[in-house]
Residue frames relative to the residue before (quaternion, step in Angstrom):
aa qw qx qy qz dx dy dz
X 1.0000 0.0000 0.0000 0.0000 0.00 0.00 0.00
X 0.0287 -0.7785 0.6255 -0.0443 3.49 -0.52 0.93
X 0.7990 -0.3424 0.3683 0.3296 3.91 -1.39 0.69
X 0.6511 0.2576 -0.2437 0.6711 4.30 0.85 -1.12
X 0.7024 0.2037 -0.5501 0.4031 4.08 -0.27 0.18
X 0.5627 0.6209 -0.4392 0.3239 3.69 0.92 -0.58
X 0.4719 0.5925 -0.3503 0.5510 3.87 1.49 -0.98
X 0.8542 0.3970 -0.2365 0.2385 3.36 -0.08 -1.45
X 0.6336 0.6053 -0.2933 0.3823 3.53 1.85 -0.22
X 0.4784 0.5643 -0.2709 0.6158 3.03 2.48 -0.94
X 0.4158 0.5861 -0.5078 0.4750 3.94 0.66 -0.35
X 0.7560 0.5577 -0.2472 0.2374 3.18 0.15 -1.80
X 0.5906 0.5777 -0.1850 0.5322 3.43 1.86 -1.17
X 0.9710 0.0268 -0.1115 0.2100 3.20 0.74 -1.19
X 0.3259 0.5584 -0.5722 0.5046 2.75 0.94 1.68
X 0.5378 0.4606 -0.5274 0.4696 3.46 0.42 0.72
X 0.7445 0.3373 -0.2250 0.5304 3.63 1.06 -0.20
X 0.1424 0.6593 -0.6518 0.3466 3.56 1.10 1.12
X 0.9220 0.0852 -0.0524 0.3740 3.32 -1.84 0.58
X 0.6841 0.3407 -0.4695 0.4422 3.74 0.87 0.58
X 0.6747 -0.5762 0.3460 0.3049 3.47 -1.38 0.59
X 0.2872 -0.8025 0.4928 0.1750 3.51 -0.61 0.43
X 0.2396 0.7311 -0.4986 0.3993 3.16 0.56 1.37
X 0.6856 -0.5232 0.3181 0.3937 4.23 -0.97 0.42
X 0.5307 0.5138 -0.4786 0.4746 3.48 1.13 0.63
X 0.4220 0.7415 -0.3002 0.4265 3.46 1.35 -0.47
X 0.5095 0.6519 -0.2806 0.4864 3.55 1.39 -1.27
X 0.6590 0.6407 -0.1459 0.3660 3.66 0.33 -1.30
X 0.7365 0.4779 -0.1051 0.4670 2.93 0.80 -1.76
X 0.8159 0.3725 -0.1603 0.4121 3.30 0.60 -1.47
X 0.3961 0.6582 -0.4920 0.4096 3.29 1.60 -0.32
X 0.5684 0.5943 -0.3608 0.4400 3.85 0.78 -2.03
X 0.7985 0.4920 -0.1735 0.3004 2.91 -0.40 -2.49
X 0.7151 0.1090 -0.0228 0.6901 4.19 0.17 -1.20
X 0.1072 -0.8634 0.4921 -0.0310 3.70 -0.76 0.95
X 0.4362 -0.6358 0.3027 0.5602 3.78 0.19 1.30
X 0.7479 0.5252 -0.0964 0.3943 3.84 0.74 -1.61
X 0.4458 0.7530 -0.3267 0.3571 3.21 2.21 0.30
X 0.6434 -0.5622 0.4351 0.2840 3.61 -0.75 -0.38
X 0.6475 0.3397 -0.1812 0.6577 3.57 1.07 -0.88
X 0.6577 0.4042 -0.3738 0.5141 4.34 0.71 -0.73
X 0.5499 0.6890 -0.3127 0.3537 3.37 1.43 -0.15
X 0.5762 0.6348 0.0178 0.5145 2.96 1.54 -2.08
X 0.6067 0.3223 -0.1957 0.6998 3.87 1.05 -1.19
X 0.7600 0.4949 -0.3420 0.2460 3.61 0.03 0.19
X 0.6119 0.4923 -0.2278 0.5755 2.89 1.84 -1.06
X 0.5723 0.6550 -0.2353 0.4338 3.65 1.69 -1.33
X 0.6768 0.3351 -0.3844 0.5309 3.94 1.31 -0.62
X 0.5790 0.5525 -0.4585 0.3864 3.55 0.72 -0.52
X 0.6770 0.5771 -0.3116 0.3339 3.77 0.98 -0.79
X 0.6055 0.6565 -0.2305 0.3863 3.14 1.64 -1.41
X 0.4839 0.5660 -0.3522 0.5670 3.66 1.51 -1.77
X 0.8275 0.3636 -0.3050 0.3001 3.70 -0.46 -1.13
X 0.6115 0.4827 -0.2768 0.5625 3.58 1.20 -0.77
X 0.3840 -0.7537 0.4817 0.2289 4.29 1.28 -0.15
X 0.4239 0.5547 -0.4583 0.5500 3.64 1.37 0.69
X 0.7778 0.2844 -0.1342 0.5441 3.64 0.44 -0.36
X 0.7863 -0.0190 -0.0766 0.6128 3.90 -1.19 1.59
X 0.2798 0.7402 -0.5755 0.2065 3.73 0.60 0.82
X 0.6438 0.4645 -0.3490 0.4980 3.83 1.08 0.28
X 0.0801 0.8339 -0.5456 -0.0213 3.49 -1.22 0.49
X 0.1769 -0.8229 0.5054 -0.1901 3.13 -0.51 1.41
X 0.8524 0.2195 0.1503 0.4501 4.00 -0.51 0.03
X 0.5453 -0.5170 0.5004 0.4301 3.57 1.37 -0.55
X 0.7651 0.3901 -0.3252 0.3958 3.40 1.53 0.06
X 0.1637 -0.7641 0.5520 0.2910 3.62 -0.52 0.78
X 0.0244 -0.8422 0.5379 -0.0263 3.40 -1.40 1.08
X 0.0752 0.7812 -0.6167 0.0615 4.08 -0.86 -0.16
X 0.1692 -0.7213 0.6182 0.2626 3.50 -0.76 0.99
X 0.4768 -0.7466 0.3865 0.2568 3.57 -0.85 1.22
X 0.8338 -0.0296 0.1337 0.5348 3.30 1.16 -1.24
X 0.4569 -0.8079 0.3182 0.1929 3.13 -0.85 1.28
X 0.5491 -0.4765 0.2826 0.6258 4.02 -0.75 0.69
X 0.2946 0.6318 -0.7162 -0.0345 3.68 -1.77 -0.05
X 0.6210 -0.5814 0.3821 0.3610 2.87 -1.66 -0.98
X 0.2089 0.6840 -0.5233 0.4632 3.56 1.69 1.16
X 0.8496 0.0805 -0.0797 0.5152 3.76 0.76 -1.25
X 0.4917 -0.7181 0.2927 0.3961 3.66 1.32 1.38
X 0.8259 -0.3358 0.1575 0.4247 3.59 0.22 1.20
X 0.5360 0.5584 -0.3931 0.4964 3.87 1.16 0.47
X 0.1633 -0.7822 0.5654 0.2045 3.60 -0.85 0.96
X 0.4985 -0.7130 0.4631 0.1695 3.76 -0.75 0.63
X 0.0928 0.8044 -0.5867 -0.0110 3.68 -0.39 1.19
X 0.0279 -0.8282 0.5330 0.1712 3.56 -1.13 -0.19
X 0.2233 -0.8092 0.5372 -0.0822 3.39 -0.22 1.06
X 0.2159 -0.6446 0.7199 0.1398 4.16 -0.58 1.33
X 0.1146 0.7046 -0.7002 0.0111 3.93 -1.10 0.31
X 0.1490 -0.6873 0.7071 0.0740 3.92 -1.37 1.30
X 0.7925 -0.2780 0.1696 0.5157 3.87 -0.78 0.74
X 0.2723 0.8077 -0.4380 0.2858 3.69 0.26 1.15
X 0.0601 -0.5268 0.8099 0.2508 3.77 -1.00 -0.14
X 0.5965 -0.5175 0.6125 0.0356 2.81 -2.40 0.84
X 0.4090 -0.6744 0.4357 0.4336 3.22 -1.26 -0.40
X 0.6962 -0.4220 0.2840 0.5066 3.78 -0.81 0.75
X 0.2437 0.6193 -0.7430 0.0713 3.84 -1.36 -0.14
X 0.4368 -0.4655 0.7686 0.0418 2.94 -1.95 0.63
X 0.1169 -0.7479 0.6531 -0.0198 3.46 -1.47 0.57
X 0.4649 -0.7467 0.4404 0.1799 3.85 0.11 1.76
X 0.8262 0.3127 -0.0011 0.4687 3.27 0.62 -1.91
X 0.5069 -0.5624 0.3702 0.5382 3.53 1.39 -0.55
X 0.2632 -0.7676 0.5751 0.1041 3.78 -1.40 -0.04
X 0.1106 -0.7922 0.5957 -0.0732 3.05 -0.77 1.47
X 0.0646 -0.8444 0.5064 -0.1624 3.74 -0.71 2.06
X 0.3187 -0.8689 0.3686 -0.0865 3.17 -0.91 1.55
X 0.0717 -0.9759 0.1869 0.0863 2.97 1.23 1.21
X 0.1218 0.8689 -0.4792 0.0243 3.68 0.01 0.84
X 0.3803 -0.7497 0.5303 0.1102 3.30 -0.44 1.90
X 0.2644 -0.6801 0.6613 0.1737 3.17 -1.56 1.00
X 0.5805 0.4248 -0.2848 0.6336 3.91 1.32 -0.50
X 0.3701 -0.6716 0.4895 0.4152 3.56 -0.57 0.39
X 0.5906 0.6327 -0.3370 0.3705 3.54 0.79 -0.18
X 0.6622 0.5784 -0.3050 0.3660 3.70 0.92 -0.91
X 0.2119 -0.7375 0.6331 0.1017 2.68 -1.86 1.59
X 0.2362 -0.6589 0.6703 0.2466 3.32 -1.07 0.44
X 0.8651 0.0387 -0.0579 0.4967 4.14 -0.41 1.28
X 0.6458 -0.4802 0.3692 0.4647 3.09 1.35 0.70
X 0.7453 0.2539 -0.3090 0.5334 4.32 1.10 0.22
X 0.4725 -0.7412 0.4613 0.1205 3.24 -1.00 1.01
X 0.7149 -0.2242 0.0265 0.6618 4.00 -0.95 0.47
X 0.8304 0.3072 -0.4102 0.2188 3.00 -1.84 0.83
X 0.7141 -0.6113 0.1180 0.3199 3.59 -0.85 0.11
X 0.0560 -0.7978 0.5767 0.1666 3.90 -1.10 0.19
X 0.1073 -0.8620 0.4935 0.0436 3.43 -1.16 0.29
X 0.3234 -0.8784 0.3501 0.0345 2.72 -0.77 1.09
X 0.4592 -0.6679 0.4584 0.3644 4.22 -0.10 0.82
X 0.6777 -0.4447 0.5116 0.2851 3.38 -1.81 0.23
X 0.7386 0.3711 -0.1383 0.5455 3.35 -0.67 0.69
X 0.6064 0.5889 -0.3026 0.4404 3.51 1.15 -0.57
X 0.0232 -0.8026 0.5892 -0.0907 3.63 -1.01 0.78
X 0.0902 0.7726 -0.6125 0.1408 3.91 -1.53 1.25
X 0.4257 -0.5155 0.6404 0.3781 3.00 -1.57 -0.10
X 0.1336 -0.7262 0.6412 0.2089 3.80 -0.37 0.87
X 0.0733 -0.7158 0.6941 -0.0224 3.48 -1.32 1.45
X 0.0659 -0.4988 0.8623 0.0576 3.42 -2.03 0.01
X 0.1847 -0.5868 0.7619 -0.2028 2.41 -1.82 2.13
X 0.9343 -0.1950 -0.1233 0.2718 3.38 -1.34 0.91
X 0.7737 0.0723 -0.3035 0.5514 2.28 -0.33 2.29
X 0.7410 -0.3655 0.4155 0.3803 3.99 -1.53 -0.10
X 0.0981 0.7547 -0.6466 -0.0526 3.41 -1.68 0.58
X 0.1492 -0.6237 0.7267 0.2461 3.20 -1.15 -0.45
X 0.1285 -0.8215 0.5555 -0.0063 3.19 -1.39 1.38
X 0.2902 -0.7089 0.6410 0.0481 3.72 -0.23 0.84
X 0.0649 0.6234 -0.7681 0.1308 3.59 -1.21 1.31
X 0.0577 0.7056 -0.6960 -0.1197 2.77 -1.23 1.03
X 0.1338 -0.8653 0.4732 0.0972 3.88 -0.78 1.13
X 0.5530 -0.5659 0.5084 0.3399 3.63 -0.81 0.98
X 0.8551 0.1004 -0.0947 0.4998 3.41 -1.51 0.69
X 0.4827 -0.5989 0.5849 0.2573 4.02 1.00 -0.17
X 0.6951 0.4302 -0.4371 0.3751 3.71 0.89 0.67
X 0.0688 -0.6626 0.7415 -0.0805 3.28 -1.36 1.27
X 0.0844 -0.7841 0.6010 0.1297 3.48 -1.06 0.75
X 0.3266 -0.6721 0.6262 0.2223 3.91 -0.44 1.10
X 0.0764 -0.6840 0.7255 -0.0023 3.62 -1.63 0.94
X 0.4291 -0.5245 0.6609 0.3225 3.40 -1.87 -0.02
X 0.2061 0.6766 -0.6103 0.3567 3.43 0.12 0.97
């Protein structure tokens, strides 16, 4: 697994979410559309676990968190930049999300939530803002953000 198939599986994600808002109905959709028990949420799952080990993927650590933004907005992943983020029983730091924020939760404990929801996806509206946490047990979190904006606060 290298960085251009890892793009081309996030492609796969976001071009199914051309032309719809990205707001907490979104959740629903992508639950259907990319399923935790799916094949392709499968594929992105095994594909971040490959990156971490290969040191292309969550190469920062900070806080107890290991992070790395994988891929920058363009038009390979239709204007979404691509973060991943390893997190063990933890609150984050605050941020805000301009465009909204769409997260792909893939427990490493079968238990772990990432926001209080377990394997599969949530989303957050524009304008929306948290401390993104995981609670019993390990995760890996996938954001993908419109336009690549996330604004970090002291919240």
């Amino acid at each position: 697994m290298d960085i251009q198939e890892f793009g081309d599986l996030i492609s796969q994600v976001t071009e199914k979410l051309q032309g719809r808002e990205v707001d907490a109905s979104l959740t629903g959709f992508l639950n259907e559309a990319v399923p935790a028990d799916g094949d392709l949420f499968q594929q992105i799952t095994a594909a971040c676990h490959a990156g971490i080990a290969d040191g292309w993927l969550c190469q920062h650590s900070a806080g107890g968190i290991d992070y790395g933004r994988a891929i920058k907005q363009g038009p390979a992943t239709h204007d979404f930049s691509v973060d991943v983020v390893r997190m063990k029983d933890i609150k984050g730091p605050h941020h805000a999300h301009p465009n909204g924020e769409i997260d792909m939760n893939m427990p490493i404990d079968p238990d772990a939530k990432f926001d209080g929801t377990g394997k599969g996806w949530l989303v957050y509206g524009a304008g929306t803002a948290h401390h993104p946490t995981v609670t019993d047990g390990e995760a890996l979190v996938l954001y993908l953000l419109p336009g690549g904006a996330i604004e970090f606060t002291r919240n």
